[in-house]
N, C-alpha and C positions, 0 to 999 in steps of 0.2 A: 415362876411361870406355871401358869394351871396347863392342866392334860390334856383339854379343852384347846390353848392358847398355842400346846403343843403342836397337835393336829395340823389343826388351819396354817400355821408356817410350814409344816411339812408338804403339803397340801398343797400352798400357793411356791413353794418354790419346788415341786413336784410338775405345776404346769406352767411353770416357768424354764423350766429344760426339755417339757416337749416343746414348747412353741419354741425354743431352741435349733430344735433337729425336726422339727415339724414342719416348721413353718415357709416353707419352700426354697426356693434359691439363695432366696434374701437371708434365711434366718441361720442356711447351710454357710455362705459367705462371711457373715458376722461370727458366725463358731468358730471357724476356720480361721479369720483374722485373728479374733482373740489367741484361741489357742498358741499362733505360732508366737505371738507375741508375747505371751504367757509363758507358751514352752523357752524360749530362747532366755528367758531368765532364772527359769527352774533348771536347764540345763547348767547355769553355770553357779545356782546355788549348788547342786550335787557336784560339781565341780571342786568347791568351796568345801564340800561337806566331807571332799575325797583328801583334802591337805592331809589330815593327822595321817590318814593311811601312808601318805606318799612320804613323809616326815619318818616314820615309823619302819618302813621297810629299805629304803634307800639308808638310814641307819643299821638297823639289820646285815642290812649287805654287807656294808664295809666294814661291820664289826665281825662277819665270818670269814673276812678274807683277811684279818689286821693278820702282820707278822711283826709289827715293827713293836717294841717295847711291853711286849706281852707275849707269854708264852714261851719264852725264854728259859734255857738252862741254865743253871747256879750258874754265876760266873765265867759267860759265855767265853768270856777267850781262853778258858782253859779247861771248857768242858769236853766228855768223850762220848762219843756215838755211841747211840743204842737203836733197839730194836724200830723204833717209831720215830729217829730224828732226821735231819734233813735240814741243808743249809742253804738259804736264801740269800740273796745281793738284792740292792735296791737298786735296778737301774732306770730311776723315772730319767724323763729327759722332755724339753721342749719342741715344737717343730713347728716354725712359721707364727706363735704365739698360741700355740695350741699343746696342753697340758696332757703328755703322755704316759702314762702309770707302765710301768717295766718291772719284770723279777726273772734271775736266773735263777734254777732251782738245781738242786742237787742232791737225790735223796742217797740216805746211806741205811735205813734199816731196811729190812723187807716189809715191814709193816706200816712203811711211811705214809700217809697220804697227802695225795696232792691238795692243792687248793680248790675250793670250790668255783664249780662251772668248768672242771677240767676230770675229765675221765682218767686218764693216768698223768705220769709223767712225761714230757717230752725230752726225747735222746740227747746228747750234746750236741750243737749244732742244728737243733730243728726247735721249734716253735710255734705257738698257739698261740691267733689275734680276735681280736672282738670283731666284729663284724665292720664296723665303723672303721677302722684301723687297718684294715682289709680292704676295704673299697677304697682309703687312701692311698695305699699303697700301689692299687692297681692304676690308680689314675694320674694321669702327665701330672697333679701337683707333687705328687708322691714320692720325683725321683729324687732327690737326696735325701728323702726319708729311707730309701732302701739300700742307701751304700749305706747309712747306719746300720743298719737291722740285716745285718748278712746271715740268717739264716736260715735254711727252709721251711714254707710256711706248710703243716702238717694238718693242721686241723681249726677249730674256731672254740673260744672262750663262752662257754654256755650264759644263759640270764644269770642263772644263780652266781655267778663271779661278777657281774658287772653292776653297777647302780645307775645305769641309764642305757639306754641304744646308742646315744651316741660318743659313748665315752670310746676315748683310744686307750690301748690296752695289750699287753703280750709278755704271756708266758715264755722264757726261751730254755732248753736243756743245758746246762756246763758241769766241766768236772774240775778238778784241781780248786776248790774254792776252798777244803778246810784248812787249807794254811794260810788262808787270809783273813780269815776271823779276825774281825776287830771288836760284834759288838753292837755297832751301828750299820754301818754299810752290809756290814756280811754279818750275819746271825747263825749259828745253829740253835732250831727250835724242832718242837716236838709235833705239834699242833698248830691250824690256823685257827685264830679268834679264838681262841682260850687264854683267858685273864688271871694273875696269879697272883694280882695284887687291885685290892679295890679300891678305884680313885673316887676322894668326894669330890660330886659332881660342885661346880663354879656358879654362884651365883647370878643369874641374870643381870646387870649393870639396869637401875631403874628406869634411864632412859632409854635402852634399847627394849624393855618390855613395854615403855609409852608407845616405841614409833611400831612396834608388833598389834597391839591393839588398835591404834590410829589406822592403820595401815589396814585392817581388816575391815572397820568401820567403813573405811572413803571406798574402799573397792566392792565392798555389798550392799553400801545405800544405793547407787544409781539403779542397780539390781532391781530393789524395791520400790524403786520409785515407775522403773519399766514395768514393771507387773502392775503395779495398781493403775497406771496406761494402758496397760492392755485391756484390760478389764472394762472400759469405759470406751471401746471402740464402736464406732456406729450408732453413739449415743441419740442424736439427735433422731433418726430415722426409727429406731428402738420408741424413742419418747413418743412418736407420734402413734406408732402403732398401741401403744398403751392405752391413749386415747380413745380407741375404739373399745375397750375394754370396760372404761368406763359406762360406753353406751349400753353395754347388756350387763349391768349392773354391781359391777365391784366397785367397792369403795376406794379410796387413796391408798390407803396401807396396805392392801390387798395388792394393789397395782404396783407398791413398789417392792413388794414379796416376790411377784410374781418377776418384774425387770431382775429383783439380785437372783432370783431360778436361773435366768438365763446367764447373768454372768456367774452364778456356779456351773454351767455346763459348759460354760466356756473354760472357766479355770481346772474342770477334772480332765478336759480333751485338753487341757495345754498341759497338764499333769504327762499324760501320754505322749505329747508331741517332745515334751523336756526329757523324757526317760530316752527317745528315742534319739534324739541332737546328743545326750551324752554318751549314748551307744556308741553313734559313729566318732563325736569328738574324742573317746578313751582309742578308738583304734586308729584314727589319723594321729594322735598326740606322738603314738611310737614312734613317727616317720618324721617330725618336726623336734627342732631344737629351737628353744627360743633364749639368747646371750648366755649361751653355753650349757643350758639347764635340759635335759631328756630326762622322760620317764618312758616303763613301760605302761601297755593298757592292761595290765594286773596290780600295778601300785595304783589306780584309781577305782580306787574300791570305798563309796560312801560308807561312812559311818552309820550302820543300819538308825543308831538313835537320831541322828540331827537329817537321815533322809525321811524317817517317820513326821520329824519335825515340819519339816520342807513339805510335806504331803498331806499335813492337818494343815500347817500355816496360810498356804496359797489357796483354797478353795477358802477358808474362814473370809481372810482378805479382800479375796471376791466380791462376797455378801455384804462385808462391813463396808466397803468401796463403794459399793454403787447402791447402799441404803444413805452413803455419808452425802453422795455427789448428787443425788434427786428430792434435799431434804429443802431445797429453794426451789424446786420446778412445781409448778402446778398444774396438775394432769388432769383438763377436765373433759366432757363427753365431746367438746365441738374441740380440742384442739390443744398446744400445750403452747404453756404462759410464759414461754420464750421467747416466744417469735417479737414481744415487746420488748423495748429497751428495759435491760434489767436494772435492778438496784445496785447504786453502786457499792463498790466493794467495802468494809470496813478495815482501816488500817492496825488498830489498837489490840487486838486479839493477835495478830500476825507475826508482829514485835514482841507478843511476850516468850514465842519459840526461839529466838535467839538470841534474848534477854534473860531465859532461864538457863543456858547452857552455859554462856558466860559465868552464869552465877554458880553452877555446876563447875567449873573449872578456876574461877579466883580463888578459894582456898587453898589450890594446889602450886601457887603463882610462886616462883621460891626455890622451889624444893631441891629440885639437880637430881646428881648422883651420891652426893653424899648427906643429906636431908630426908634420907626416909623415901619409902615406896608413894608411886601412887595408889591412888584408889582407884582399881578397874571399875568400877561400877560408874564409879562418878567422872570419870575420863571418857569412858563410853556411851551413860548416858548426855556428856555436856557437848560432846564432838555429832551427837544423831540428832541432839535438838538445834546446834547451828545449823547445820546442812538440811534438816527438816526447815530452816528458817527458810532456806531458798525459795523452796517448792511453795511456801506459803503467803513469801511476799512475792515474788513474781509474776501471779496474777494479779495483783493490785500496782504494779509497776506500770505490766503491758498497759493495760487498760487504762491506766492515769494517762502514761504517755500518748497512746493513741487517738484517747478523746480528744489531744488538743493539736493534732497533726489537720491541713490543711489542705488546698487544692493543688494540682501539679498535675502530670501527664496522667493519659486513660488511664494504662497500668497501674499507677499508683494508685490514683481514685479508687479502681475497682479492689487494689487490694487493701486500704485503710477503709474501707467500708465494710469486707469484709473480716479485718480487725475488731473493728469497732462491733461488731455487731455479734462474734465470739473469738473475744480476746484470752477469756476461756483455755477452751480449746488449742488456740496458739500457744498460750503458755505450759498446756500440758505437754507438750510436744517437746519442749526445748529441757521442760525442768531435768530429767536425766542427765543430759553433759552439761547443765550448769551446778548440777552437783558432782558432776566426777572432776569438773575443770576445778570448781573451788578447795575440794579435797586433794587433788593432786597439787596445786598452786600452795596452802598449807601444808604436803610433806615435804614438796622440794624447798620451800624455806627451813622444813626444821632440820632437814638433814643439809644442808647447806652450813648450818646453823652451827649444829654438833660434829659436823664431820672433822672438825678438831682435836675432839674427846676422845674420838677413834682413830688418828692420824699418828704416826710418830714418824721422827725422822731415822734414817737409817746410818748417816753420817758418810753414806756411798758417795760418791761422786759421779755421777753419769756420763760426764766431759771427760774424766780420765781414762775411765778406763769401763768398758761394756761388759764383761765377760769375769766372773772369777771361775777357778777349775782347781777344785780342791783333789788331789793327788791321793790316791789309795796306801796303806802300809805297805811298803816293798816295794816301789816304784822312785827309782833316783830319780831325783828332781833335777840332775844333770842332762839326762837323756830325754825326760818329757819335756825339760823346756825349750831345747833345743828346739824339736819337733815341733814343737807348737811354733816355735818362733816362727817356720818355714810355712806353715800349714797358710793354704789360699783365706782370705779374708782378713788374716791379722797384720794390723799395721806393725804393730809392736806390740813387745810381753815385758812383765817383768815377773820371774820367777823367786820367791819370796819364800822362806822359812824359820820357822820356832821353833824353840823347845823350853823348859827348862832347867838352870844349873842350879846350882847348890853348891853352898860351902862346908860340906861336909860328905863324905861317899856313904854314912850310912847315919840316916832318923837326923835329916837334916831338919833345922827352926829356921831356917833364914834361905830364903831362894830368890829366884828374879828370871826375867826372859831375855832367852838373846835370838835378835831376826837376823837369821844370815843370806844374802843374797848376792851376785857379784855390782861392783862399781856402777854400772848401768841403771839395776834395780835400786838399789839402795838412794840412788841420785832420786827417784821418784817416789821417796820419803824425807830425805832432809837434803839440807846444803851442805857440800863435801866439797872442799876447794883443791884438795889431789885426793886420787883413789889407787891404790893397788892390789891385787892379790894376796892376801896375807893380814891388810890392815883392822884393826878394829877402833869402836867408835861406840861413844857414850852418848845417849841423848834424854833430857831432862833428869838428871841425876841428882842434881840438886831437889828437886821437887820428893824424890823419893831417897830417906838416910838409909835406910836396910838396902837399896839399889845402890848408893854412892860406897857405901863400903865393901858389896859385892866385886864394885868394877876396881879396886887399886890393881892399879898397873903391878904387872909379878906374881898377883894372886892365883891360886889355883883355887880352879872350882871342877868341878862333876857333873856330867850326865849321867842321867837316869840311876839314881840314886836309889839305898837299899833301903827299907824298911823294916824293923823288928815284928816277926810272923809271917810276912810276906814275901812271895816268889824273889829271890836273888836280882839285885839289877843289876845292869851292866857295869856301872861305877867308872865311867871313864873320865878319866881325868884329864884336866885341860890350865896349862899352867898361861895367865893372860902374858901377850908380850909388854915389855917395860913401855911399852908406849902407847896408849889411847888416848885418842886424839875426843874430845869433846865436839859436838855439834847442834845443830838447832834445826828445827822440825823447820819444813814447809807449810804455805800459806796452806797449798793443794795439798797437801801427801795425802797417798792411797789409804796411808792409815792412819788419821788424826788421831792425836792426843795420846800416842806411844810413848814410853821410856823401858829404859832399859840399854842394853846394849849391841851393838850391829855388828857382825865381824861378817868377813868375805869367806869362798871357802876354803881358801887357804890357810885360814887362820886356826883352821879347826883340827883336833888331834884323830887317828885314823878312826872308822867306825861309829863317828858322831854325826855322819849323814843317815845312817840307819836310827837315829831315836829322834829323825826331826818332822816334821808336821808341815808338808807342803804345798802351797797354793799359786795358782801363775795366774796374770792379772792380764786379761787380755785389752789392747784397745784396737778397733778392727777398723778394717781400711772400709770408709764410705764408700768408693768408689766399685766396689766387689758387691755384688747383688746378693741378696743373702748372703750375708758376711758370716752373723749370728752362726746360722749353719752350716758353711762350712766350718768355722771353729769347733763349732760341735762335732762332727762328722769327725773331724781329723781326733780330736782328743776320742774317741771312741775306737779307731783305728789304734791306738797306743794300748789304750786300756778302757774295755768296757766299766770299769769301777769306778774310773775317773767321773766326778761329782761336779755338775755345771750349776751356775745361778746368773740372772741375768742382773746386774745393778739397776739399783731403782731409787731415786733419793726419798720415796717413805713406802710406807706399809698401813695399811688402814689393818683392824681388827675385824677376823675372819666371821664371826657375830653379825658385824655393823655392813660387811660388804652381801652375806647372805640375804640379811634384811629388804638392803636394797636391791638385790637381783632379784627377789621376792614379790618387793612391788612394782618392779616394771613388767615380769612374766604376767600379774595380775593385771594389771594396770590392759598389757597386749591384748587377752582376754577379756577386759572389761570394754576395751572400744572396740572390739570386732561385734562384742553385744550391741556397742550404741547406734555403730553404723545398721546395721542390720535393724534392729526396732525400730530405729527413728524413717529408715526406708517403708518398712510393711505400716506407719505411724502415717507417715507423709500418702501411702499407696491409700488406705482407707478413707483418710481426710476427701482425696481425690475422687474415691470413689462415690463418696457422700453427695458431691457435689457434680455429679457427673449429668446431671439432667442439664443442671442450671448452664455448665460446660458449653454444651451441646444447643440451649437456646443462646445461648450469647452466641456462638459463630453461626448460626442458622439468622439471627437477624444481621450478622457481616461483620463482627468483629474478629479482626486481625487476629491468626493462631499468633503470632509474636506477641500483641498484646498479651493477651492469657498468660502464655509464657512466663515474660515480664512480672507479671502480674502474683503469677504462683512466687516466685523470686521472691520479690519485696514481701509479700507473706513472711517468708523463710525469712529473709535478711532482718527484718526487722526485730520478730522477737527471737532471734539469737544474740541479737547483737546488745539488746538490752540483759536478756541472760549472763554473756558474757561479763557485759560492767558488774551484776550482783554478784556474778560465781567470785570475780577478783576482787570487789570489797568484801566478801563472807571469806576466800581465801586467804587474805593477807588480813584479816582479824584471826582468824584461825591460828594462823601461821604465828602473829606475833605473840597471840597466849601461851602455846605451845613451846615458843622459845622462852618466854617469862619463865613457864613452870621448871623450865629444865636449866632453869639459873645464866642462860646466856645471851650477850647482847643481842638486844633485837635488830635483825637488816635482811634486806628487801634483795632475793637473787633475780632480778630484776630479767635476767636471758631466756630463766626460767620460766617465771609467770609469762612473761610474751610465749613462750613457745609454750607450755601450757594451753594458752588461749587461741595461739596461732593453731595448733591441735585441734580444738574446738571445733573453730572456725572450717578447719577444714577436712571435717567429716561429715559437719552440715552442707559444705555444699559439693562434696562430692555424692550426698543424699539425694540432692538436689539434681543433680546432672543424672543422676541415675532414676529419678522421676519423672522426666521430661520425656520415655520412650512410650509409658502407659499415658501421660496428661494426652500427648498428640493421638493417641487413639481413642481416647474419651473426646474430642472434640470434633466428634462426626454426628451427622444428623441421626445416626440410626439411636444416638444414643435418649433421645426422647423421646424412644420405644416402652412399653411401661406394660405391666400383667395385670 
């Protein structure tokens, strides 16, 4: 491009952004539109452009606060205090299905320091909560949250200890914890977030890096598709004034130089109005949680590179946009070569954007997880050119359909006329949510798909028993379960324990486990047809010969057994009685697929309940309203150490579930975009038309017609949107499941609600249009400058 060629573009898109802001009400109005419609996309690409940061520091955080498996002295349970150590309890706990991080701390050098977000330590019996956890507590949900947490609250957990606002959270003081060192539960450590050992990081599983990349694709096309919408607002009225432009002597090119001027003035003021939307959205973001996820408005901090990107890309956009969308209009000195019925559309060019994608994506068709990576390139460009397929065949859809649409009521007439005459138009409106509906409709098939891959069973039983409570070092398992047993919400317990024996007291080859609980318990693991105190019991011993020769009746075997170099063990010896009785597991037992052997506690020799590892199995009475919590509650009154878990019969991988809570927060964010655009989209549209408005009811037509009338406008090409977004999503969907090697099937709840989605944010668009249509439909409005 000569110097010369330079110029003149500079030039004409120079008085293409005065006539912009020059150009009176009219051209102040159209900036204005653009803009927000512009901004409202740019805000949520810096949005977008802010993830690493939030990824990056919400990591951060919890790696300065970690105590648990790092940081660590030699051989914690038999390390000795020094200057800078200090010993931690894990007391996380649940409360109402809400995930509460707990620690009691204990420091013992003078140079200890606390954890970060906490100025010192707090006393024994007093404690520091996060803010969120604070305001639960003070609130009527909060009261059994606060017989757990009996102690006084001193002060508040700063940012720098939390990875969200609204995380719960509390620091509490205690003393007497280094004779409880185990290890896990109770640590003495030196430092928080100091690593002593460097783990190699875990390979991404290749399908959770497909549905990361997919996922990013479906949630920033509609993005892009809203901005090159904006861009093109007030086209028609734009066109015409170009026209005059003509008459004092510019050429076509010149004119449509001078049209992409004003839609770059429109895209550097919606540059301004996005910077300004993400301003307030980082400071409202603090005060909202969306399925469980807070940040603060310091972790949303764009990436200066991909916001520089964001702020070359959307003004380019612009220009290319509305050089691309004026290259069929013919602008000449009396008028523009619209207002005639245009040519129809061509189909064959349309098809080959989601003809190439496909093509982009069948070599990957196969693969899985154990097949080799995909190719990000080729995943992300074959998934932009389906979904670009939308936006491309849609208007040859509208418009096919609507030429052959017929007579029926005023309303409709007046609005398939005005279909037909920019059908256009209509379908730019809709293409946005028939690209987020078809991209959301292809993830929930593929995570529907896979959620297998990342599903295991846990072998719990949720019918048995709700509750297990794993028992701290030092705490009989006579006393706690008793207690439990009484404690409000539990139907019933069964108090349960292991260890293991050995046939030799020191550098034993041959061991085995023995669960000892009384008669009751034991019954809700296998079939016992009499039980006593004292009795012992084989179960699947046959299955295992080093277990079958452990159990001969008469044998004597050993707890906790000595090792050559290591700390002395206790060596107690345990001779069996002549008599063990054989038995058979339960269909249901708490603990499938045990052997070994069961003795009651009487069977056991003195001081063999000090080396045993114990857990009580709650099942809680329905009829107790918060059962859950009080069980909790009461095992916390025993012992804050005591360790709760809820049964659950599986567990997805923490990966695969981030993932997804990833694209619904996105997803949340991407349709507050769509309502909102498609409203200031639909507001414009109206505005365009607001003469015409205004003579149709000035010659007597019915505001309800109108009404009506905007309606089926709306109804029609969304609803043809929708059938494309569901055929390009369930083609999507099925390739996707191809590449990842799993059968192809249809979540059939989902694409309706998907679509159902759609559906109804178009028309609460819609209802929310109806308060400006009835003001535009007054005589004054064919008032004119």
């Amino acid at each position: 491009m000569s110097s010369a060629m330079v110029r003149q573009w500079y030039r004409d898109l120079a008085l293409g952004v005065r006539f912009a802001f020059t150009g009176g009400r009219e051209g102040w109005v159209r900036a204005v539109l653009t803009a927000v419609g512009v901004g409202l996309g740019v805000a949520l690409l810096l949005l977008t452009a802010a993830v690493p940061n939030v990824l990056t520091t919400r990591d951060a955080r919890e790696e300065a606060r970690q105590d648990r498996g790092i940081g660590y002295l030699d051989d914690n349970a038999n390390s000795k205090p020094t200057g800078k150590s200090l010993i931690v309890a894990d007391t996380d706990t649940e409360y109402k299905h809400l995930e509460i991080r707990g620690r009691l701390l204990e420091p013992e050098g003078a140079d200890a320091s606390p954890p970060p977000g906490l100025g010192k330590f707090p006393a024994p019996g007093e404690m520091v909560v996060s803010p969120a956890l604070a305001e639960l507590l003070r609130s009527d949900a909060g009261e059994l949250l606060r017989d757990r947490l009996p102690y006084k609250e001193v002060g508040g957990v700063g940012e720098a200890g939390l990875i969200g606002p609204g995380e719960l959270a509390y620091y509490a003081g205690a003393d007497g914890l280094a004779q409880r060192i185990d290890g896990s539960v109770v640590a003495r450590i030196e430092a928080f977030g100091t690593s002593t050992v460097d783990q190699p990081e875990e390979e991404l599983d290749p399908i959770l890096l497909l549905l990361i990349l997919v996922v990013f694709v479906v949630l920033l096309m509609p993005v892009a598709v809203f901005i090159a919408t904006a861009v093109r607002f007030g086209g028609e009225r734009r066109d015409r004034r170009l026209a005059a432009l003509r008459l004092v002597g510019s050429d076509g090119r010149m004119t449509r130089r001078i049209a992409a001027g004003e839609a770059l003035a429109g895209a550097v003021l919606g540059l301004a109005f996005g910077t300004g939307f993400f301003l307030l959205g980082r400071e409202i973001a603090g005060s909202v949680e969306v399925l469980g996820v807070s940040v603060f408005p310091s972790y949303l901090d764009p990436s200066p590179v991909l916001a520089l990107l964001v702020a070359l890309t959307v003004p380019a956009a612009a220009v290319l946009v509305t050089l691309f969308a004026l290259r069929g209009v013919v602008i000449e000195p009396l008028g523009v070569v619209r207002t005639a019925k245009p040519a129809r559309r061509r189909l064959w060019w349309r098809l080959l954007l989601p003809l190439g994608g496909l093509a982009l994506l069948y070599p990957m068709v196969g693969q899985g997880s154990e097949n080799g990576e995909f190719n990000e390139y080729m995943v992300t460009g074959g998934v932009v050119l389906l979904l670009c397929g939308i936006t491309a065949l849609l208007p040859w859809v509208v418009e096919a359909f609507v030429a052959r649409l017929g007579s029926g009521a005023l309303s409709w007439q007046l609005a398939v006329r005005r279909l037909q005459l920019s059908s256009g138009s209509a379908a730019r409106m809709v293409n946005g949510i028939a690209v987020a509906v078809a991209g959301a409709i292809a993830l929930q098939m593929v995570f529907a798909g896979v959620e297998g891959k990342f599903t295991a069973s846990t072998g719990q039983d949720p019918t048995r028993a709700q509750l297990e409570l794993a028992l701290p070092v030092g705490l009989p398992v006579s006393t706690a379960g008793e207690e439990l047993k009484r404690a409000k919400g539990a139907e019933s317990t069964a108090a349960l324990s292991d260890t293991e024996v050995s046939s030799t007291a020191k550098d034993p080859d041959e061991w085995g486990y023995v669960t000892v609980g009384d008669c009751a318990a034991l019954r809700e693991l296998v079939k016992i047809s009499s039980c006593r105190d004292g009795d012992v019991f084989t179960v699947g011993a046959s299955e295992d010969p080093v277990a079958a020769k452990l159990m001969t009746p008469g044998k004597t075997l050993y707890f906790d057994a000595s090792y050559s170099g290591e700390e002395q063990g206790a060596e107690i010896a345990w001779k069996l009685p002549e008599t063990v009785r054989k038995v058979t597991e339960r269909t249901d037992s708490l603990l499938p697929g045990m052997t070994g052997m069961l003795a009651t506690p009487g069977a056991l020799p003195a001081g063999a309940e000090d080396e045993l590892d114990s857990t009580v199995y709650v099942r809680t009475d329905p009829s107790v309203p918060n059962a859950l919590d009080e069980v909790r509650n009461a095992a916390v009154a025993i012992d804050p150490l005591i360790r709760t878990w809820e049964w659950e019969s599986t567990t997805r991988a923490d990966e695969f579930t981030d993932i997804r809570t990833g694209l619904l927060v996105g997803a949340s964010a991407v349709l507050v975009l769509i309502g909102a655009s498609l409203l200031v989209s639909q507001l414009e549209q109206l505005r365009e038309r607001r003469k015409l408005l205004s003579a149709l009811v000035a010659f007597g037509t019915r505001r309800r017609t109108l009404g009506l009338s905007v309606l089926w406008q709306t109804t029609i090409p969304i609803t043809l949107g929708l059938i494309l977004a569901s055929t390009v999503g369930l083609t999507l969907g099925a390739v996707l499941l191809k590449m990842t090697n799993v059968p192809v099937g249809v979540d059939w709840p989902s694409v309706l609600s998907m679509t159902g989605i759609g559906a109804g944010v178009v028309v609460l668009v819609t209802a929310l249009s109806m308060p400006p249509l009835v003001r535009m439909m007054r005589p004054e409005g064919l008032r004119t400058e």
